[in-house]
LODRENTOR-783236 format. One record per residue (C-alpha): residue number from 0; x, y, z. Coordinates in nm, 4 decimals. Example, Ala and Ser with C-alpha at 12.3 -4.5 7.8 and 13.67 -1.06 7.14 Angstrom:
BEGIN
> resi, X, Y, Z
> 0, 1.2300, -0.4500, 0.7800
> 1, 1.3670, -0.1060, 0.7140
END
This chain:
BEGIN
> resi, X, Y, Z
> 0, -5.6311, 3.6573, -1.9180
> 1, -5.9080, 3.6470, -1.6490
> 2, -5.8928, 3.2616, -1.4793
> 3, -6.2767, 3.3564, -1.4061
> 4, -6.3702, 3.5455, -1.7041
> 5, -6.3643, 3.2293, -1.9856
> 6, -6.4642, 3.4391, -2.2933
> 7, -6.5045, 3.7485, -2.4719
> 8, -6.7783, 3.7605, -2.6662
> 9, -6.7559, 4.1626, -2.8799
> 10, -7.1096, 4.0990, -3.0291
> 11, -7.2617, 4.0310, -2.7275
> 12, -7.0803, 4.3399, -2.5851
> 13, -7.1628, 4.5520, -2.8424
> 14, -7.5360, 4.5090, -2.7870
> 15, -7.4936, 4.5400, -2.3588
> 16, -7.3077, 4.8303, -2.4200
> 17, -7.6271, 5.0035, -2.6252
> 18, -7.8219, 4.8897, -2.3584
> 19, -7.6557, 5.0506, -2.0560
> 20, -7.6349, 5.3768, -2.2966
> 21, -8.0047, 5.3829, -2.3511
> 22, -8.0433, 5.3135, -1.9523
> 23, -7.7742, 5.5458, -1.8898
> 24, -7.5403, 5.3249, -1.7012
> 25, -7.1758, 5.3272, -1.5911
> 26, -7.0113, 5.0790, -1.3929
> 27, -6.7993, 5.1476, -1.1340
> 28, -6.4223, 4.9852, -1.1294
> 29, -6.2989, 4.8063, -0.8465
> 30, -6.0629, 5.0990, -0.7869
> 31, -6.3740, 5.3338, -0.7897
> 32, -6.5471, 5.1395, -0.5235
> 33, -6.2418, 5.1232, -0.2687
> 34, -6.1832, 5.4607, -0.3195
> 35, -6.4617, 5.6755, -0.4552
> 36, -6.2479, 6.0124, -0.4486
> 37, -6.1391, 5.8660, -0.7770
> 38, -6.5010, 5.9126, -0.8952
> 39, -6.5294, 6.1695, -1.1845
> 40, -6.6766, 6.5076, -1.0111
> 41, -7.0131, 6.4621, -1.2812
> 42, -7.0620, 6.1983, -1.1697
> 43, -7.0830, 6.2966, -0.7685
> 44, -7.2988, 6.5600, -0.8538
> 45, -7.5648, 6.3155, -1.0491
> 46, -7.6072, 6.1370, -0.6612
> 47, -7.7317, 6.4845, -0.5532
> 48, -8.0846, 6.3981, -0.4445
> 49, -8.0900, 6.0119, -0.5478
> 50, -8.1870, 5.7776, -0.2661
> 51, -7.9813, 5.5434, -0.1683
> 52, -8.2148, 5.2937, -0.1952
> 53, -8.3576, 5.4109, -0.5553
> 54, -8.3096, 5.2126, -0.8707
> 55, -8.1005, 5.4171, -1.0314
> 56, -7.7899, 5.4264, -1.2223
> 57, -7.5726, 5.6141, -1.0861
> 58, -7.6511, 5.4027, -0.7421
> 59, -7.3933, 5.1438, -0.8705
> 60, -7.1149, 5.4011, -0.7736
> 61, -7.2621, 5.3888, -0.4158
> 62, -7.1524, 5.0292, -0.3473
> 63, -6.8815, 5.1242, -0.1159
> 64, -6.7996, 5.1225, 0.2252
> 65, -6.7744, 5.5139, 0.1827
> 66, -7.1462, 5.6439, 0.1717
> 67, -7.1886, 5.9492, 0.4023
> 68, -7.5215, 5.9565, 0.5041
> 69, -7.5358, 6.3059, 0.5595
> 70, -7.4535, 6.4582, 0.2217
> 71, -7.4936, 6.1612, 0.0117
> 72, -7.1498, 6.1873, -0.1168
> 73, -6.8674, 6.0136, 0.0509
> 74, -6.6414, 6.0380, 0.2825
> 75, -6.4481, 5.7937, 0.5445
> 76, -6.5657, 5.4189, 0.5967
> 77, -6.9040, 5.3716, 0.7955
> 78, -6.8557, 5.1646, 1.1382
> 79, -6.9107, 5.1673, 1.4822
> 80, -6.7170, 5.1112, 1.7936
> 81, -6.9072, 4.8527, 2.0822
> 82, -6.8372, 5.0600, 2.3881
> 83, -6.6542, 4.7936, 2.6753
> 84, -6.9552, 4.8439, 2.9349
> 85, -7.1462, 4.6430, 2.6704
> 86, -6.8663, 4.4407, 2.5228
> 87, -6.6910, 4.3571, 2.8822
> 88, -6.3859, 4.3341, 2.7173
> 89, -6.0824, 4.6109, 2.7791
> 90, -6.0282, 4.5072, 2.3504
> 91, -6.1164, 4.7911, 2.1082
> 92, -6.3986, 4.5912, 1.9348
> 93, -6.4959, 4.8090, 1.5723
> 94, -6.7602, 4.7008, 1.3052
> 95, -6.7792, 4.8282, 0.9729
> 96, -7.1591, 4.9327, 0.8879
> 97, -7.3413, 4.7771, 0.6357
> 98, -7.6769, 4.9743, 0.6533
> 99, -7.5716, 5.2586, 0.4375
> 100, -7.4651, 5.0407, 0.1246
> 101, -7.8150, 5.0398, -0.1223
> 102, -8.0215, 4.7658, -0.0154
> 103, -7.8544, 4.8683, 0.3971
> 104, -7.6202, 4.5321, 0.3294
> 105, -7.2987, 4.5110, 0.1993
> 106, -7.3866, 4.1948, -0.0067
> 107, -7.4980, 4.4115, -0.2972
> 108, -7.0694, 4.4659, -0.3864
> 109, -7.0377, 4.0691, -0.3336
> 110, -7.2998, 4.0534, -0.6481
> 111, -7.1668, 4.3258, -0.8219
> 112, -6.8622, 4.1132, -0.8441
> 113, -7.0258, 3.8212, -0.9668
> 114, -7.2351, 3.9752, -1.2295
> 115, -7.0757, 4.2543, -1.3930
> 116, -6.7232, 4.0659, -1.5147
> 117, -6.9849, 3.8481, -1.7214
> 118, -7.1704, 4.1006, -1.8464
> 119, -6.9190, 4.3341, -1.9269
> 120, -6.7121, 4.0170, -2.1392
> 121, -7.0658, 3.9360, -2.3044
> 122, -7.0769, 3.5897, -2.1174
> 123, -7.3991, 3.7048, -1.9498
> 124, -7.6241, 3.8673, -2.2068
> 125, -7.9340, 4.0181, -2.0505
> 126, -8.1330, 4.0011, -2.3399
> 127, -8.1106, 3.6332, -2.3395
> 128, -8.0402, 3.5144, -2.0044
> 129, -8.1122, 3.5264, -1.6356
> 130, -7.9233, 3.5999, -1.3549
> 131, -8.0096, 3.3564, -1.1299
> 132, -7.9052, 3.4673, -0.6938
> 133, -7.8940, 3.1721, -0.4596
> 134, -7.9000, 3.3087, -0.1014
> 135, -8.0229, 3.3213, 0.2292
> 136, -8.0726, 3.6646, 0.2172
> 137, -7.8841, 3.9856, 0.1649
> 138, -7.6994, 3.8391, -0.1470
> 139, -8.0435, 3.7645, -0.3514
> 140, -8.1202, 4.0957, -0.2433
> 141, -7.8272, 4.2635, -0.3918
> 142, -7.8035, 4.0642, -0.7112
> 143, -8.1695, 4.1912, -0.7564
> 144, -8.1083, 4.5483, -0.7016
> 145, -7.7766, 4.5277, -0.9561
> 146, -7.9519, 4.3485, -1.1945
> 147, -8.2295, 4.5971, -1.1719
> 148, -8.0382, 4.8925, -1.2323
> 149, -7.8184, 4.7140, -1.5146
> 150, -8.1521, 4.5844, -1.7417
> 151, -8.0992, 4.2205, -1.6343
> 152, -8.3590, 3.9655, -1.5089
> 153, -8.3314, 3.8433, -1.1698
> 154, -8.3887, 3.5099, -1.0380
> 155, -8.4016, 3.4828, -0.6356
> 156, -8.3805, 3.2023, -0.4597
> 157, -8.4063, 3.2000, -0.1057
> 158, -8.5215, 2.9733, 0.2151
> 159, -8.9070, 3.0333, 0.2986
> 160, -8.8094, 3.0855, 0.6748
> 161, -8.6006, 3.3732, 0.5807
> 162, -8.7595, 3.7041, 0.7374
> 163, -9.0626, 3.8984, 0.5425
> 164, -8.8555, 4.2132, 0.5255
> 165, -8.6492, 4.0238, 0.2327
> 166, -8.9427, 3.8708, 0.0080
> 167, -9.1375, 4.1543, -0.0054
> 168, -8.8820, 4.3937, -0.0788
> 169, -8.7640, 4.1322, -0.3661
> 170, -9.0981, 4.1508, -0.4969
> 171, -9.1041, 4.5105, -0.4932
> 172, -8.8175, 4.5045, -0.7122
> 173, -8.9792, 4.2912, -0.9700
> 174, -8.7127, 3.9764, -0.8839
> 175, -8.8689, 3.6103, -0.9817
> 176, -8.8551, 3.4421, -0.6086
> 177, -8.8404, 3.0735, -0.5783
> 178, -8.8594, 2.9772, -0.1703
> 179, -8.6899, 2.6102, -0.1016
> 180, -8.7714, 2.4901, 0.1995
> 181, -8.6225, 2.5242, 0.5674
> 182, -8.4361, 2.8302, 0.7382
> 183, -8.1070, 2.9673, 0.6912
> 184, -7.9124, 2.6322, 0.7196
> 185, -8.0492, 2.4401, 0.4513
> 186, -7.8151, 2.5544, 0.1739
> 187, -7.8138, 2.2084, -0.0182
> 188, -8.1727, 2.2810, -0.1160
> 189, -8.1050, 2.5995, -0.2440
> 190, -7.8328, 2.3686, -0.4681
> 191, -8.1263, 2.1476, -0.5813
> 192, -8.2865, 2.4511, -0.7570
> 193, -8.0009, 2.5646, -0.8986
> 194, -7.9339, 2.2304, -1.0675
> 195, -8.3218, 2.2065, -1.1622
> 196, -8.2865, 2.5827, -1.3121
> 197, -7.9325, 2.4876, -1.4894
> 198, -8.1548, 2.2689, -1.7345
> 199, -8.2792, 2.5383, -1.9394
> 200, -7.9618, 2.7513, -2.0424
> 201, -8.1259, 3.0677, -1.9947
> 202, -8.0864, 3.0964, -1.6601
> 203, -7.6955, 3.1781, -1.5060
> 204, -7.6470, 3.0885, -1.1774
> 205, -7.4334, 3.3286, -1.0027
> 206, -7.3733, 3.1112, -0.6889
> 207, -7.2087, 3.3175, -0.4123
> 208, -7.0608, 3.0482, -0.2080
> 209, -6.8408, 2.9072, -0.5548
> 210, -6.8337, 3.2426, -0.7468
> 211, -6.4930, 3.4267, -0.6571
> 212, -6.6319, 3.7869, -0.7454
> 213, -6.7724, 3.7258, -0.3871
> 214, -6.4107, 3.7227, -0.1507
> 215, -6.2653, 3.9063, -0.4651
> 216, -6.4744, 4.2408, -0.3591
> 217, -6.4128, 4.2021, -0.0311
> 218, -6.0569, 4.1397, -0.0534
> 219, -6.0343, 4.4545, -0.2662
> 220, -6.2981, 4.6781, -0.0796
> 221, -6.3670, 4.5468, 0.2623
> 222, -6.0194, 4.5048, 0.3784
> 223, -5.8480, 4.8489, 0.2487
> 224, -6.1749, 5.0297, 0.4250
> 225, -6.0990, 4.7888, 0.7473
> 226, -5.7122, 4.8926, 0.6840
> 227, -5.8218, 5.2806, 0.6757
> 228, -6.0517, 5.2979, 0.9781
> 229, -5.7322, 5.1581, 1.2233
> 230, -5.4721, 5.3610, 1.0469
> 231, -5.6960, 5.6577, 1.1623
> 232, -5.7786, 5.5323, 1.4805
> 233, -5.4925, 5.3908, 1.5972
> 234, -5.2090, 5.5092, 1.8684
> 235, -4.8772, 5.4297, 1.8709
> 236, -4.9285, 5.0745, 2.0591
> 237, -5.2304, 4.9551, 1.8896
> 238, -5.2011, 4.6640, 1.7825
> 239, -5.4809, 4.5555, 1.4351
> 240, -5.5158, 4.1998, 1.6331
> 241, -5.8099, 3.9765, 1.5087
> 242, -6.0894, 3.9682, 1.2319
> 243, -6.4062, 3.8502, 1.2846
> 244, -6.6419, 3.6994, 1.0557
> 245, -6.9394, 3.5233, 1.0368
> 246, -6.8452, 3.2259, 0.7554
> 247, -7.1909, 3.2627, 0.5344
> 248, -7.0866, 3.2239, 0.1565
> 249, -6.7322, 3.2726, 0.2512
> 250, -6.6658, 3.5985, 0.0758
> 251, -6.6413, 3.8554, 0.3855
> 252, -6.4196, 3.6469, 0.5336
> 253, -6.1857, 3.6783, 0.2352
> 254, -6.1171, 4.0542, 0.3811
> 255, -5.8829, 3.8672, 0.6112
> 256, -5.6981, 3.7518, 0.3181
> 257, -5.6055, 4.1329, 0.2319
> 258, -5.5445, 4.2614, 0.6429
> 259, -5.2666, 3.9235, 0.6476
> 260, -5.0823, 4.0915, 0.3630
> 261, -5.0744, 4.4404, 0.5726
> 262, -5.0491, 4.3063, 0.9231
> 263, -4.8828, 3.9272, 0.9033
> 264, -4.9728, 3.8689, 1.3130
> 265, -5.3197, 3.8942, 1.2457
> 266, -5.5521, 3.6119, 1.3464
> 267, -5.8711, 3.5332, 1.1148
> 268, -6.1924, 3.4091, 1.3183
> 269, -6.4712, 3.2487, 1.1547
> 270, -6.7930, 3.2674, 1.3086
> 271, -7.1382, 3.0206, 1.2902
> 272, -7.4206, 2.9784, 1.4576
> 273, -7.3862, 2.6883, 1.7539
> 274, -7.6821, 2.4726, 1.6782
> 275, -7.5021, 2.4118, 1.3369
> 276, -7.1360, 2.3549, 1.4222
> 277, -7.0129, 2.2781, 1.0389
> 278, -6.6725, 2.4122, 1.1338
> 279, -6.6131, 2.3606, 1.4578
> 280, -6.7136, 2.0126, 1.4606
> 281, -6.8273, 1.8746, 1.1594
> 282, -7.1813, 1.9694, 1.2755
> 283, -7.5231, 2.0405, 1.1780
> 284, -7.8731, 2.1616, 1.2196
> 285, -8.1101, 2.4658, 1.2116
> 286, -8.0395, 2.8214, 1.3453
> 287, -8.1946, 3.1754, 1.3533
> 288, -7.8668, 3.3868, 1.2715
> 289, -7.9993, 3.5139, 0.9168
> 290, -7.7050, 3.5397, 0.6785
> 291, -7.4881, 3.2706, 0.7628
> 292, -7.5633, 2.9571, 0.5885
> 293, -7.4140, 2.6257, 0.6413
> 294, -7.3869, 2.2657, 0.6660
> 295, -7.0898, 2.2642, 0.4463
> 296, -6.7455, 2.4986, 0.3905
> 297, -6.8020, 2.7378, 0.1141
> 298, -6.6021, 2.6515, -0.2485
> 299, -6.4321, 3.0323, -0.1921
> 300, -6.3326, 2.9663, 0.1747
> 301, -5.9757, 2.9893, 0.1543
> 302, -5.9338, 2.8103, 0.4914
> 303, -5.5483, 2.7977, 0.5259
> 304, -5.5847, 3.1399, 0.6406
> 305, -5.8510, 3.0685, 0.8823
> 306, -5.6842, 3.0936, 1.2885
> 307, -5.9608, 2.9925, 1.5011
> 308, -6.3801, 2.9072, 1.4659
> 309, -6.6039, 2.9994, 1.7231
> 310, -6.9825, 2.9091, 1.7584
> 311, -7.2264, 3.1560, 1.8796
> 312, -7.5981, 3.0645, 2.0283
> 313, -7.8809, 3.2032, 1.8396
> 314, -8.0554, 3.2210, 2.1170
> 315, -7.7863, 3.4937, 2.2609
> 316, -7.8519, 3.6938, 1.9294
> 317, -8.2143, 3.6692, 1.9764
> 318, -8.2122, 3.7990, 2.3102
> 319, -7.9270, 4.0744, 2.2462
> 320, -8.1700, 4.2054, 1.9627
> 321, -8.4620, 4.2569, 2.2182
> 322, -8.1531, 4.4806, 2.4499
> 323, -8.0483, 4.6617, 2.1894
> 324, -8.3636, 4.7802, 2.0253
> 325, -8.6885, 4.7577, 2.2657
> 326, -8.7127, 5.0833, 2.4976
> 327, -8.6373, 4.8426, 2.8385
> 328, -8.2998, 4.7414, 2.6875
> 329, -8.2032, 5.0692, 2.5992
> 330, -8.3054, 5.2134, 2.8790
> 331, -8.1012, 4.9483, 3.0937
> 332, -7.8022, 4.9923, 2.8930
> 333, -7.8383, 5.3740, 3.0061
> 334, -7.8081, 5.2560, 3.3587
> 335, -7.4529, 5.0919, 3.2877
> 336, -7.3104, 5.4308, 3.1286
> 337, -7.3614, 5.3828, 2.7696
> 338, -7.3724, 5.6921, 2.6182
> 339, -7.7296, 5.8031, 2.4442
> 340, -7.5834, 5.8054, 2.1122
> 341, -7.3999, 5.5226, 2.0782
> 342, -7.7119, 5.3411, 2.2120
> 343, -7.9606, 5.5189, 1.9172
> 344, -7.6447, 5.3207, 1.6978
> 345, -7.7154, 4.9893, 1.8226
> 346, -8.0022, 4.9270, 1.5512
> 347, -7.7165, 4.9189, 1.2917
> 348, -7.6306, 4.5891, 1.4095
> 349, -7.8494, 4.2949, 1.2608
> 350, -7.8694, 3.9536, 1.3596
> 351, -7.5652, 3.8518, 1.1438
> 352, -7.3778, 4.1439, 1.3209
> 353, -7.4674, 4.0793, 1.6718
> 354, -7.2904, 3.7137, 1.5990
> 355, -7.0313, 3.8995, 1.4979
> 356, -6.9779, 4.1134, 1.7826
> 357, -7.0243, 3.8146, 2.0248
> 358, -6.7613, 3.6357, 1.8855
> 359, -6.5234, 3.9293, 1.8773
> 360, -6.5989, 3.9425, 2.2657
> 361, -6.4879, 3.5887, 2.2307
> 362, -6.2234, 3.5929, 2.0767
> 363, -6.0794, 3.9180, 2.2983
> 364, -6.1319, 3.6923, 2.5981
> 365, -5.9435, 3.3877, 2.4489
> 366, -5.6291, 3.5711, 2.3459
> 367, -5.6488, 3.8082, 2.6861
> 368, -5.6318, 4.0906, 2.4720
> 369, -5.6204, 4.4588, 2.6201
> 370, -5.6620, 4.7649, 2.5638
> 371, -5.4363, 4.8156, 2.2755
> 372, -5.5741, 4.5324, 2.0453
> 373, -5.8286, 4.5920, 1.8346
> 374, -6.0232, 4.3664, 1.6700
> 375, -6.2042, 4.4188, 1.3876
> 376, -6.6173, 4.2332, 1.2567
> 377, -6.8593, 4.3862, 0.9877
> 378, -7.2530, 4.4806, 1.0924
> 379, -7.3679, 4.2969, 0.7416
> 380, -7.7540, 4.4832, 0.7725
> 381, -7.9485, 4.7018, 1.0152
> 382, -8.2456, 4.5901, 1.2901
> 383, -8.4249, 4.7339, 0.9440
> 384, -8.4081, 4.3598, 0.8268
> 385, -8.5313, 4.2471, 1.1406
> 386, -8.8637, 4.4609, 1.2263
> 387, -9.0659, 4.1538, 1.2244
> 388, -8.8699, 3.9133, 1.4489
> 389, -8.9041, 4.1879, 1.6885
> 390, -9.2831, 4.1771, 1.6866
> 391, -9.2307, 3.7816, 1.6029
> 392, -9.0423, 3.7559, 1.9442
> 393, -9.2614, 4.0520, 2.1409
> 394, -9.5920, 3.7548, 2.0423
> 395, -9.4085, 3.4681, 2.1364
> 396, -9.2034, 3.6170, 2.4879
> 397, -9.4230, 3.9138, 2.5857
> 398, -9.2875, 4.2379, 2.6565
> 399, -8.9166, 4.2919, 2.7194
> 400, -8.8769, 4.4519, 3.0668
> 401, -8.6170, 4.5288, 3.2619
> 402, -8.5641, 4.2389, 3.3984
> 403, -8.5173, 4.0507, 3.0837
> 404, -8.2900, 4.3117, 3.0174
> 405, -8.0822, 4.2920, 3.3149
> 406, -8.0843, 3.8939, 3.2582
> 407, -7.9774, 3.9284, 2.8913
> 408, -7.6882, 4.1366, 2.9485
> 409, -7.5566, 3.9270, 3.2397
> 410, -7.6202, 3.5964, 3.0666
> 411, -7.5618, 3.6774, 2.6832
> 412, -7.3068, 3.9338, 2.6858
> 413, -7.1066, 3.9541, 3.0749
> 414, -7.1127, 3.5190, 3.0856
> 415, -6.9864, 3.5607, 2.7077
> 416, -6.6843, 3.3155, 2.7437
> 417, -6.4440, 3.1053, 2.5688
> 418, -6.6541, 2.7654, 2.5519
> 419, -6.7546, 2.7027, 2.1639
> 420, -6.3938, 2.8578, 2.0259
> 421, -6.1250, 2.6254, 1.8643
> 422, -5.7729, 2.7653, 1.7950
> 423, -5.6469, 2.6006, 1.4497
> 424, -5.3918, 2.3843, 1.3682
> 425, -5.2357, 2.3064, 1.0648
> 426, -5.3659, 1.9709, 1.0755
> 427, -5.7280, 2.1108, 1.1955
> 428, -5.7354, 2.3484, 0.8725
> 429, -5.6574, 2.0864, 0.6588
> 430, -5.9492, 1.8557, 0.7950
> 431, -6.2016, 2.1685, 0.7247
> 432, -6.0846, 2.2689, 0.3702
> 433, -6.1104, 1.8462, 0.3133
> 434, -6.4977, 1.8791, 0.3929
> 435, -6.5096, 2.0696, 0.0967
> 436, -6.4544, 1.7432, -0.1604
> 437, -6.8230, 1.6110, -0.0385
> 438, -7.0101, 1.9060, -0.1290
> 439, -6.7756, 2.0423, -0.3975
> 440, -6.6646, 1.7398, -0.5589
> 441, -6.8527, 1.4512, -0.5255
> 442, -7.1800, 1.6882, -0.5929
> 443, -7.1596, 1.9806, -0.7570
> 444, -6.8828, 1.9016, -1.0192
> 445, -6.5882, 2.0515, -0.8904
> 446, -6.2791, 1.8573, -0.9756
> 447, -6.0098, 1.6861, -0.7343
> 448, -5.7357, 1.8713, -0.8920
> 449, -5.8842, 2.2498, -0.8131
> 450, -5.9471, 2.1228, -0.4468
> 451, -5.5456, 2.0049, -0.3766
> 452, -5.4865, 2.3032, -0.5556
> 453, -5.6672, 2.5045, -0.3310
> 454, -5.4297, 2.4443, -0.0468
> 455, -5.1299, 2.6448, -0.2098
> 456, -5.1692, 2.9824, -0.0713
> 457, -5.0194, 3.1140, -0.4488
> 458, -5.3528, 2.9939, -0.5575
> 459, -5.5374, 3.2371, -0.3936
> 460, -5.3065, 3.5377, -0.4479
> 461, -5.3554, 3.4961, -0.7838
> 462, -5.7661, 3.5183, -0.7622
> 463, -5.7677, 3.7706, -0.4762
> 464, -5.5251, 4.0338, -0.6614
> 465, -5.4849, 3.9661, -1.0204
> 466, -5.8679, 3.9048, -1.0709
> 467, -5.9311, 4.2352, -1.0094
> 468, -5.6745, 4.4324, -1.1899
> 469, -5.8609, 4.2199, -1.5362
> 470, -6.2276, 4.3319, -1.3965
> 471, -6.1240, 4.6584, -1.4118
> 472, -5.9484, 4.6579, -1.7497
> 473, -6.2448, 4.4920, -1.8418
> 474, -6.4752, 4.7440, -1.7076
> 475, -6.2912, 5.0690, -1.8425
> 476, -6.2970, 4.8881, -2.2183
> 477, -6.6893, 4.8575, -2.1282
> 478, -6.7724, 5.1517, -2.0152
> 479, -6.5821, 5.3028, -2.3257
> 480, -6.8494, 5.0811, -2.5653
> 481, -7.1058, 5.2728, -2.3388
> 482, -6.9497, 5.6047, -2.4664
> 483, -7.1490, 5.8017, -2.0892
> 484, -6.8373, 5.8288, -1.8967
END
């Protein structure tokens, strides 16, 4: 039995399962989604003219890391390689994309996860309740576009210095959005709501940085796709090295959870903005690097696995933006040999990913790595996310000329160094996953016996690969109800 799933409820089912007939759903398994070749021909040839984008059933079995852009089908993992004359690194440094998942972020799989082992148990039952996504972005984003497609109401809640892009593409969807105040680091706020919403039993909160559907899909999805793109890349002496990621909810990191298992040398670097140090020093504050909230270590954060934390100025991300994406920048990253296309592919890194990338180069410059390392980050979104900080930035700077260009790649990306990065003890792990008990314990209800539990690496094998072996049974029994597939 499911440690997540609490209940099965066959009424409740029965009625879902009528529901998603009449809308003509099917839900993708797990298995489906890290490998979509197992997806029945019909329904491959339903995706034939759907956009990606378009609420639409058979969009569900597009939440992989396997969208071809081309044909619409599928094929290899999406990602991009950072050529060295912008990474200054001799390290192979390789995101996967996020832009062609529906929604262009990946966070629609993380609230996949969270939603549909509820609803397909009859815990969640959309004709009673609402499916309530706390975010600070993408993941509010995502739960709306499931829930649209699967008949349920969606609840957003989000910070009201989040970009435009997100609120009025929410609204477009028909999502309830409740803004709490402050930017991307003011998480605990987002908390308040949720407790304020909890009162009325209508609304579920499906919170991504406790729900374990989040690191479960990415432990099941994310790393195998990571896993593929080396094994297909690599020569004889490469070496899969490092894995970046930016610490957010916690569930992309959880990827490095899976890569361990395949490649047991493999260091695990989380990433956070510098004006809110959480990790590497119990710090705090505001930031600009949409997608990464903090002030406090995420419930589903296992951090035993975590090998080193490294801070990354917003400012740098800012700035990098401006190079990658305003004609001066590109045109200046011409001048150091970058070839044309791989500059038109820069716009596939957001704000989140730029972080990324930066501490990648980081992280390659710490260990001394060389050309036979490769270390691996994920481009969450696209510059699509981002339009309006462009112009927002464009108002507040002026025009980006070459000369900001030529400053931005010398200061931001060539005087990238190895300030802001902290190698992990034991001891230092233990004092992060202990910052969890203030948040997790003494506020939102979490007992002290899940927490010491927490620190038994069993504990986490369990969730990460038995979880989703019973979402799938779970699923298949569902989809059988549904009586499509």
């Amino acid at each position: 039995m499911s440690r997540i799933v609490k209940s099965i409820n066959a009424e409740v089912i029965h009625r879902t399962a009528k529901r998603c007939r009449d809308l003509g759903v099917v839900i993708p398994t797990f298995k489906q989604m890290r490998d979509p070749a197992s997806i029945p021909d019909a329904v491959k040839a339903k995706l034939v003219g759907v956009g990606l984008w378009d609420v639409n059933p058979v969009n569900l079995f597009r939440i992989t890391w396997k969208n071809d852009p081309e044909t619409g089908l599928f094929a290899g993992p999406n990602f991009l390689e950072i050529p060295p004359e912008i990474t200054g690194v001799k390290a192979r440094i390789i995101g996967l994309v996020g832009k062609y998942f529906p929604t262009g972020a990946h966070k629609v799989g993380a609230a996949f996860a969270c939603l549909v082992p509820r609803l397909v148990s009859g815990e969640f039952d959309p004709e009673k309740h609402k499916a309530v996504w706390p975010s600070t972005g993408n993941y509010c984003r995502g739960g709306a576009f499931d829930s649209a497609i699967l008949g349920c109401t969606a609840v957003a809640i989000l910070p009201e210095n989040m970009s435009k892009e997100r609120f009025t593409w929410l609204a477009e969807i028909g999502a309830e959005v409740i803004a709490t105040p402050g930017c991307e680091s003011n998480v605990k706020e987002i908390y308040d709501k949720c407790w304020e919403l909890k009162k009325d039993p209508i609304h579920v909160i499906f919170n991504q940085f406790e729900e374990f559907g989040n690191p479960i899909w990415h432990y099941n999805v994310t790393g195998p796709a990571m896993e593929e793109v080396f094994l297909g890349l690599a020569t004889p002496k490469s070496r899969f090295t490092a894995y970046v990621s930016a610490t957010g909810s916690a569930g992309t990191i959880g990827a490095g959870d899976y890569l361990k298992t395949k490649f047991p040398g493999l260091k695990v670097i989380a990433t956070e903005a510098l004006q809110c140090p959480t990790l590497l020093m119990n710090g705090f504050g505001d930031h600009r690097i949409e997608g990464i909230g903090d002030k406090h270590v995420p419930w589903v954060h296992n951090v035993r696995n975590t090998d080193a934390v490294a801070a990354i100025d917003d400012e740098d991300c800012m700035r990098i933006l401006r190079l990658f994406n305003e004609p001066a920048g590109q045109a200046f990253l011409a001048t150091l040999g970058v070839d044309a296309a791989k500059i038109e592919k820069l716009g596939l890194l957001g704000i989140s990913g730029i972080c990324n990338m930066l501490a990648a180069i980081k992280a390659a410059k710490y260990w001394e790595l060389d050309e036979n390392d490769v270390v691996f980050t994920i481009f969450t979104d696209s510059v699509e996310m981002y339009r309006s900080r462009l112009e927002e930035l464009s108002a507040e700077r002026g025009a980006f000329t070459a000369l900001e260009a030529a400053k931005t790649h010398t200061g931001s990306l060539e005087r990238q160094a190895v300030d802001h990065f902290k190698e992990l003890s034991y001891t230092d792990r233990k004092a992060i996953h202990n910052l969890k008990y203030y948040t997790w314990v003494e506020q939102q209800g979490k007992t002290y016996e899940e927490i010491c539990a927490q620190w038994d690496p069993e504990y986490w094998r369990e969730i990460f690969e038995e979880e989703a072996a019973e979402f799938d049974q779970l699923i298949e029994g569902f989809n059988k109800e549904v009586g499509l597939s």
